[in-house]
C-alpha positions in Angstrom: 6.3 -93.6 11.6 8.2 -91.2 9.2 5.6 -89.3 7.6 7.8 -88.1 4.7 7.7 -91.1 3.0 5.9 -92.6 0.2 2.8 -94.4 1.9 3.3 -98.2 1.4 2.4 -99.9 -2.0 1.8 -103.8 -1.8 0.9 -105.7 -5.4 -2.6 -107.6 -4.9 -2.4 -111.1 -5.3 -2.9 -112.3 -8.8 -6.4 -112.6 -10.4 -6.6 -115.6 -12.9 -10.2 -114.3 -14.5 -8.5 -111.1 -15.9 -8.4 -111.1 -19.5 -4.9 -110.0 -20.9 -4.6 -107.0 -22.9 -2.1 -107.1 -25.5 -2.1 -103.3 -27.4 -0.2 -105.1 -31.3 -4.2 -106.8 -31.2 -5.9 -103.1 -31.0 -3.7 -102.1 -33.8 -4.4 -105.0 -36.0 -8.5 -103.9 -35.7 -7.7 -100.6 -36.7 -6.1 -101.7 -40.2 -8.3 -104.1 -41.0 -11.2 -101.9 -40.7 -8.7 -99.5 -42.6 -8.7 -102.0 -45.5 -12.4 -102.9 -45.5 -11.3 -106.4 -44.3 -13.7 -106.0 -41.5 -13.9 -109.9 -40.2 -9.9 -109.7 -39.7 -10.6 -106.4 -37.6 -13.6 -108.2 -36.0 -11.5 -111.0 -34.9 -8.8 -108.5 -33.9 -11.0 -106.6 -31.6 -12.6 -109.9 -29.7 -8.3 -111.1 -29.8 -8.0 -107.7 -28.1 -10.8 -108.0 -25.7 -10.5 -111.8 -24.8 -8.0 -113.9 -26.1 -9.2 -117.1 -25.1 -12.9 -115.9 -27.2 -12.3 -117.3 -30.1 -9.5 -120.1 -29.0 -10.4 -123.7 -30.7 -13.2 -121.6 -33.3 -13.6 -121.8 -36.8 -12.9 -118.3 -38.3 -13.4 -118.9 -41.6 -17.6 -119.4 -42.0 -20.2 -118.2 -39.3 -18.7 -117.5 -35.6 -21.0 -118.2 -32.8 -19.5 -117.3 -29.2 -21.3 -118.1 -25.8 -19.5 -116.5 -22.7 -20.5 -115.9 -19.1 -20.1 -112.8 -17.7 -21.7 -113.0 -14.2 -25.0 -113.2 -13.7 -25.6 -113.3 -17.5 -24.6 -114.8 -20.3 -23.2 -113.3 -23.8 -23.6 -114.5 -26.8 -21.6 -113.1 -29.9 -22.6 -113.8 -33.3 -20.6 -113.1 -36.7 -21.9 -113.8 -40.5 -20.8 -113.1 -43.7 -22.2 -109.6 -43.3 -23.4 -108.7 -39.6 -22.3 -108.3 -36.4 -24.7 -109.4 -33.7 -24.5 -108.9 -29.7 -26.9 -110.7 -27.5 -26.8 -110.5 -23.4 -29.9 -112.5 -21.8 -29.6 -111.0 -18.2 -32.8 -111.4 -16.1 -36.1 -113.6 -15.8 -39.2 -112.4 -14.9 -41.6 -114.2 -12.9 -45.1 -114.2 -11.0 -43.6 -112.2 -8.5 -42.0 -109.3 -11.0 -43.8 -105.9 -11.3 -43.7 -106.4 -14.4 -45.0 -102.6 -15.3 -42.5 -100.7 -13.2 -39.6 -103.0 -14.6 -40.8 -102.2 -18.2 -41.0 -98.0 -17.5 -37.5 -98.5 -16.4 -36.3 -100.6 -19.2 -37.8 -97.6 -21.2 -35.7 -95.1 -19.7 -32.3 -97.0 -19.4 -33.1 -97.5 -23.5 -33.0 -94.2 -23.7 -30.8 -93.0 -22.0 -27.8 -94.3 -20.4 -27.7 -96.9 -23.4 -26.4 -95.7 -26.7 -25.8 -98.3 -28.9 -27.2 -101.4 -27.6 -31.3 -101.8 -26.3 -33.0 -103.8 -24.0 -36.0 -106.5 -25.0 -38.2 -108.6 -23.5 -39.2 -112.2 -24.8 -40.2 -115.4 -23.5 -40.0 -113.4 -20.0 -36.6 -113.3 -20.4 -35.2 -109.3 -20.3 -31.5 -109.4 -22.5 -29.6 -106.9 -24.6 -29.1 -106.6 -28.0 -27.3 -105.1 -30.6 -26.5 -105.9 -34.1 -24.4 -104.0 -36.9 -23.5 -104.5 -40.8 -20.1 -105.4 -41.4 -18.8 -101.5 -43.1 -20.5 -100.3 -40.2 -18.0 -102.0 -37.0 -15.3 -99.7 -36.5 -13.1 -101.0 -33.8 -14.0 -98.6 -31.4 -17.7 -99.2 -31.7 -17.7 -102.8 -31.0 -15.5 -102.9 -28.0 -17.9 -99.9 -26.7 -21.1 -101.8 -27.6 -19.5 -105.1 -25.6 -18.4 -103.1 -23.0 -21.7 -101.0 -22.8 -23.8 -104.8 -22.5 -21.3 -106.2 -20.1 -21.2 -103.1 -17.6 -24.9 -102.4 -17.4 -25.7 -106.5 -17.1 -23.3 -105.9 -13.7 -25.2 -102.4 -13.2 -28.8 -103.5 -13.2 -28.8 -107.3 -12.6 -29.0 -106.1 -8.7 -31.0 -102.8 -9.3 -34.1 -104.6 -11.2 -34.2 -108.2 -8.6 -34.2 -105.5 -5.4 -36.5 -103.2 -6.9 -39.0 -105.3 -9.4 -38.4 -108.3 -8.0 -37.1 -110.0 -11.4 -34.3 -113.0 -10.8 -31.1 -113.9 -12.3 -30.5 -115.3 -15.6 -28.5 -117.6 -14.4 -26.1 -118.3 -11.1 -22.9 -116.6 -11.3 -20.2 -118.4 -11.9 -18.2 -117.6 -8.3 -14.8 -119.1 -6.8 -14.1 -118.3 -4.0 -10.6 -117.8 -3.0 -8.4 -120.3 -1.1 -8.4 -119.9 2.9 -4.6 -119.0 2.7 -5.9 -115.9 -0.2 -8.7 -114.9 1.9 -6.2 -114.3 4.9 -3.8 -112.6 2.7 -6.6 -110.5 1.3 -7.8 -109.7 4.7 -4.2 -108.4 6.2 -4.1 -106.5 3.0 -7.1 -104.4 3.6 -6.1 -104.1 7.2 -2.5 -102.8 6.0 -4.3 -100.0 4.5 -6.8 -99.3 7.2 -4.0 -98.8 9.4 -2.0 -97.1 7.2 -4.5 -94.6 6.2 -5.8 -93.8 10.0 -2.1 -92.7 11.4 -1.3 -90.8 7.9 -5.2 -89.3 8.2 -4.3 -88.4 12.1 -0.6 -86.7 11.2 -1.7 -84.8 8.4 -5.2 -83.2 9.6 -2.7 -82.3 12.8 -0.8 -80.4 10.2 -4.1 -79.1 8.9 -2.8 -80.0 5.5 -5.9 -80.4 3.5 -4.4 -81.1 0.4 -2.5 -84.6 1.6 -5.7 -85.3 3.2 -7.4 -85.7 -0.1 -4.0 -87.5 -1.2 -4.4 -90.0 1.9 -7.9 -90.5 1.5 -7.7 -90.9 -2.6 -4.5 -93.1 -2.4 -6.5 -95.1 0.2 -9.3 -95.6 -1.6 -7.4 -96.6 -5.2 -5.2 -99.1 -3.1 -8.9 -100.9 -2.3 -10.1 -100.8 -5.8 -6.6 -102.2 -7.4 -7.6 -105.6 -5.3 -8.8 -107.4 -9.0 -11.6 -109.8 -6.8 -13.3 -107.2 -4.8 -16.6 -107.4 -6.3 -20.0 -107.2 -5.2 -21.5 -104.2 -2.7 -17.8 -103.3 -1.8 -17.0 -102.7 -5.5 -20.2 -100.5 -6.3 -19.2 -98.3 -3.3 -16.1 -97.8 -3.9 -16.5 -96.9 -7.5 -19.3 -94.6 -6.6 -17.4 -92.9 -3.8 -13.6 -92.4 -6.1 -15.9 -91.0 -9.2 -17.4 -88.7 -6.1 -14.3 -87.6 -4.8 -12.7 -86.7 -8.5 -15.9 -85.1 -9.2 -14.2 -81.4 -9.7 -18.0 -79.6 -10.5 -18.4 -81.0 -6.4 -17.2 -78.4 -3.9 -14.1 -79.4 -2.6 -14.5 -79.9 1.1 -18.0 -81.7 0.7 -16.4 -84.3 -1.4 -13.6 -85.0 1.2 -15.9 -84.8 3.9 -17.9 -87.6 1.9 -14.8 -89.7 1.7 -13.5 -89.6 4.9 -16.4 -90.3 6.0 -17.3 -93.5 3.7 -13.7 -94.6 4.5 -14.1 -94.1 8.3 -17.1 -96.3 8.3 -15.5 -98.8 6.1 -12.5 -99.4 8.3 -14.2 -99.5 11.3 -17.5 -100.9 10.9 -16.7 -104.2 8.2 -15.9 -107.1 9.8 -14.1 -109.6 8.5 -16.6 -111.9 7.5 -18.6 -108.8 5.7 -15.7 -108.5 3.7 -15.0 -111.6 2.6 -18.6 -112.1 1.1 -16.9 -109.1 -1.1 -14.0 -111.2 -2.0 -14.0 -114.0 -5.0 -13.1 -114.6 -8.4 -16.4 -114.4 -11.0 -16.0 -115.5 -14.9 -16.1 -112.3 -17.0 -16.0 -111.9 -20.6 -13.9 -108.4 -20.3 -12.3 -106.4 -18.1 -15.0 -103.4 -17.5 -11.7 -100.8 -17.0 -11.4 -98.1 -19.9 -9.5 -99.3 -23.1 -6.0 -97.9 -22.9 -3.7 -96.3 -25.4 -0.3 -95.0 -25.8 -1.8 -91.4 -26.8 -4.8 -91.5 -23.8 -2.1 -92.2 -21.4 0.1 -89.1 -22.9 -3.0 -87.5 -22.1 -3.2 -88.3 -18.9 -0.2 -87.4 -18.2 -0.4 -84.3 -19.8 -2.9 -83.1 -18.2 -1.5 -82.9 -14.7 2.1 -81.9 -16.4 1.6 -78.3 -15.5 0.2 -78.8 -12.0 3.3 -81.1 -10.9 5.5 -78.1 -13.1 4.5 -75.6 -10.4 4.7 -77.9 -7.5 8.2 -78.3 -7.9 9.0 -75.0 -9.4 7.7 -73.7 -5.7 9.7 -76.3 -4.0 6.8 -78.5 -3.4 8.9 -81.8 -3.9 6.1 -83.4 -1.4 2.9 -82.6 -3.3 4.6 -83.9 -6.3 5.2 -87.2 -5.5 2.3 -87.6 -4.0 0.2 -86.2 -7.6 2.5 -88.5 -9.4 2.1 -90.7 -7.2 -1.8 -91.0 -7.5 -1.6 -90.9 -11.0 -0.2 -93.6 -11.3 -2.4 -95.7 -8.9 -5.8 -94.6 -10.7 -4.1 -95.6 -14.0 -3.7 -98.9 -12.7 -7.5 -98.9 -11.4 -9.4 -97.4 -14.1 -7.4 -98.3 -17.4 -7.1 -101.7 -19.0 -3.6 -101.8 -19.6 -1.3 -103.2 -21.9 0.6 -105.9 -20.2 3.9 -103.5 -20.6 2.6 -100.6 -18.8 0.5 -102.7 -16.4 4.3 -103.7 -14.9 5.9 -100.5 -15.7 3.0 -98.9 -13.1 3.5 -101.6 -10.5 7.0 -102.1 -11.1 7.8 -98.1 -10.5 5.0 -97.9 -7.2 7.3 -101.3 -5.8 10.2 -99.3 -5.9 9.0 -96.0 -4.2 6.5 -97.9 -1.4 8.1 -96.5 2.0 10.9 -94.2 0.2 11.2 -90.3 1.8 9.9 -88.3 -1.0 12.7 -86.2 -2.0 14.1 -89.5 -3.1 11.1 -90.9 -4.5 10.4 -87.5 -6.7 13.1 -87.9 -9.6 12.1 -91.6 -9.5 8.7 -90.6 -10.3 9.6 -88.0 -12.9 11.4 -90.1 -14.9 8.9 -92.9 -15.5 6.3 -89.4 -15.7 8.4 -88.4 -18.5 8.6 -91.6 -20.4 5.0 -91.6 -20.4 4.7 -88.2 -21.9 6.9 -88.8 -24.6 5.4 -92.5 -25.4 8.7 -94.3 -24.7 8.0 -96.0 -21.3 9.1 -99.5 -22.6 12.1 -97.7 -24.0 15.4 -97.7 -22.0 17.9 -95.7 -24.8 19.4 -92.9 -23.6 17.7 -89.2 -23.8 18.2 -85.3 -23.7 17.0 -83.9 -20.5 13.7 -83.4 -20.9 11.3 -80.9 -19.9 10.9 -82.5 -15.8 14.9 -83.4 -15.9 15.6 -79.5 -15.9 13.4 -79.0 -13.0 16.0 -81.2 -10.6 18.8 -79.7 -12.2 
């Protein structure tokens, strides 16, 4: 194996539970609440979120929206004046400890919860949140969805292992089709493999840097599969947030993640794996909302570190912090539709390309995010990276 080349990109199969994010809808929210017509924005921001929300609804009187998302089940409410959020999650029954579940409830209410709360009725434990009309700025009611949807996913598990509570309800789980399942399964074993010979080559080299690379790149290519869910999906987002964790030392955290990854590879079986592996009705992608500007900033941020990389000749590191870049965008951001296929369109092309070739590639789709014209094709100056090649 050449081990000057890109590592190998392969697109995941297509998830058909993803809500599609379509960036004109965000927009829309943002002027309506602008001009105090606050339903409009209201209806723009659940348009934004889920598009198939408020398909076949009456928008004009009282809006009542019932939506599983897992385990539990949402339930969106809109007046003539009030915004209401409502999540039942969990039962509790003879066999709860009903105390220690309540002094938890207490603490999650106050703290990590910031906008919605936690109550208890009818032995049923849900989430609530209501808001006056002035009051819903866009941002704060796709946060306080996304807030109830997340921590529904977060402590569904954490309160039936620990307290002894039950589901809500059953989620709503398809599995994938025998032929998916195999295709899912080579997938993960493409990036085992690939990520134990890179591993071996560059700790040979005693390059410590690529070795993050590897093990990061790794680690993102698992998380991009949209229908890992379940134990696999908590692990891996716990270990990536551990391994960016920059206030972590640095060799602890790779240590951590070679580690996690090591017996990940080599102690899942397939069967394990599968019970990972299924499509689940959700009522939003639980990614970050994505802008034009918050992907500038991304971008921006790492400008000067891939500036000095290749102003000390470093063409390899470059590609491979561009290169990353771009894969966590894909993993942690809900995307607009445009830059969701400008990501995997631009990873497609350098998958298995030597990286003094890949590099300019890279820089120019880097630079057309920086400057907010990624969907734009017209012809430009040479820009700031373009003078770095020259």
């Amino acid at each position: 194996m050449d081990y000057s080349t890109v590592p190998k990109y392969r697109e995941p199969l297509a998830a058909g539970h993803e809500p599609v994010v379509t960036e004109a809808l965000w927009e829309g929210a943002y002027q309506g609440f602008e001009d105090k017509q606050y339903r409009s924005s209201l209806l723009h921001v659940l348009n934004f979120i889920n598009q198939d929300l408020l398909k076949d609804k009456d928008t004009n009187g009282d809006i009542k929206i019932s939506h599983a998302h897992g385990s539990s089940k949402v339930e969106i409410n809109i007046s003539d004046s009030t915004f209401q959020v409502i999540a039942p999650f969990l039962r509790i029954n003879q066999d709860t400890n009903k105390i220690a579940l309540m002094r938890r409830v207490a603490e999650i209410n106050f703290t990590p919860l910031t906008l919605a709360q936690i109550f208890l009725k009818d032995d049923v434990l849900w989430f609530e949140c209501s808001v006056d009309f002035e009051l819903c700025q866009p941002n704060k009611i796709y946060d306080v969805i996304r807030e109830i949807c997340t921590f529904c996913d977060d402590y569904d598990d954490e309160f039936i292992e620990k307290y002894n509570a039950a589901f809500y309800q059953n989620p709503q789980i398809k599995p994938l089709s025998p032929e998916n399942q195999e295709k899912v399964w080579d997938h993960f074993q493409e990036i085992a493999e690939q990520y134990k010979s890179y591993l071996d080559y560059f700790e040979q080299k005693r390059w410590l840097g690529s070795i993050w690379d590897i093990t990061a790149l790794s680690m993102l290519n698992i998380s991009s599969l949209p229908y890992v869910h379940g134990t696999l999906r908590t692990e891996l987002e716990e270990n990536l947030a551990h391994l960016y964790d920059n206030e972590i030392e640095g060799n602890y955290r790779l240590d951590k993640g070679k580690k996690y990854l090591k017996t990940l590879f080599e102690d899942t079986s397939k069967e394990d794996f599968l019970k990972n592996i299924y499509e689940v009705d959700i009522l939003m992608s639980l990614k970050a909302r994505s802008s034009i500007s918050t992907l500038q900033q991304e971008f921006e941020e790492s400008r000067e570190r891939v500036a000095q990389e290749l102003n000390d000749g470093q063409h390899f590191s470059a590609c491979y912090t561009m290169y990353l870049l771009l894969l966590r965008l894909l993993c942690q951001y809900n995307l607009d539709l445009g830059h969701k296929d400008a990501i995997t369109s631009i990873l497609k092309k350098v998958s298995g390309m030597d990286t003094a070739e890949a590099t300019p590639i890279l820089l120019d789709v880097y630079a057309k995010f920086l400057d907010g014209s990624i969907a734009a094709e017209k012809k430009k100056k040479k820009g700031f990276f373009a003078s770095l090649l020259s």
